[in-house]
C-alpha positions in Angstrom: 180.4 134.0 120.7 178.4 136.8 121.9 176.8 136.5 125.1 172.9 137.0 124.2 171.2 139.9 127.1 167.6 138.8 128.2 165.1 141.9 129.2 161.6 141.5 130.4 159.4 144.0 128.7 156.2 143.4 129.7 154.3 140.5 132.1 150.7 139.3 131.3 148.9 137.9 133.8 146.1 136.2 134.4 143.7 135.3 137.3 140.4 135.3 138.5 138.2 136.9 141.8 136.0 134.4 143.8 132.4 135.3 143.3 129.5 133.5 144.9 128.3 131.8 141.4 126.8 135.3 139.5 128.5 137.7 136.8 130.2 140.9 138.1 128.2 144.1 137.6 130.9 145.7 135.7 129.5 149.4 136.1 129.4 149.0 140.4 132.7 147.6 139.5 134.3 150.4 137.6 132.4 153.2 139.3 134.1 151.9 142.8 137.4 151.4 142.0 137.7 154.1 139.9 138.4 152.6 136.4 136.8 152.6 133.5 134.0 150.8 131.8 134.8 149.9 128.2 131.8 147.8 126.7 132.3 149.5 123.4 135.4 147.8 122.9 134.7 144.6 124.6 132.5 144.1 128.1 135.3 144.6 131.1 136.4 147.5 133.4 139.9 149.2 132.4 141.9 149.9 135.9 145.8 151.6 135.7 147.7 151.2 138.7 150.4 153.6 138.8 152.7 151.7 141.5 153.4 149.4 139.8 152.5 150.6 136.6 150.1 147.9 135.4 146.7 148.1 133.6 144.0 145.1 134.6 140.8 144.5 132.7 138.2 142.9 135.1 135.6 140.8 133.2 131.7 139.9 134.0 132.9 136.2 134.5 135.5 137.8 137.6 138.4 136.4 134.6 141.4 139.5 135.6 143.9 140.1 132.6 147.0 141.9 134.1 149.5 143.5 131.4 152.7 145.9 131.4 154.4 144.9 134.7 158.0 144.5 134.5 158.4 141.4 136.5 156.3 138.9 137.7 156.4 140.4 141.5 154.8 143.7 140.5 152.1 142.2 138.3 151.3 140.0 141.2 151.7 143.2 143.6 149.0 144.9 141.1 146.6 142.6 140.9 146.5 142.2 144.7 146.1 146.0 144.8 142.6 145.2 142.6 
């Protein structure tokens, strides 16, 4: 019997930033961190982090989705980073 190889692609993530009780301001959000503000597609802030290479979309509700990390350590590591 073949011995079956297990390789993880991608990691998604999520998690969410403490905020005293109010929506984000997604443009202040996007304009300091240097991302990107994507409301045509759906209302949240694009951010690509290049070590690790990760790409985060912050919502209004603080909600963080994390996808493309390799392993679980650098998705956490990128999301810190945020």
């Amino acid at each position: 019997m073949d011995k079956v190889q297990i390789k993880i692609n991608n990691v998604v993530a999520t998690c969410r930033l403490m905020s005293i009780g109010r929506e984000l301001d997604l443009e202040e959000c996007a304009c300091k961190l240097k991302g990107r503000l994507g409301v045509a597609v759906f209302p949240a802030a694009t951010f690509r982090s290049k070590h690790p290479h990760i790409t985060m979309e912050l919502f209004k509700s603080g909600k963080v989705v994390a996808a493309g990390a390799q392993d679980p350590e650098s998705d956490l590591l990128g999301q810190y980073k945020l």
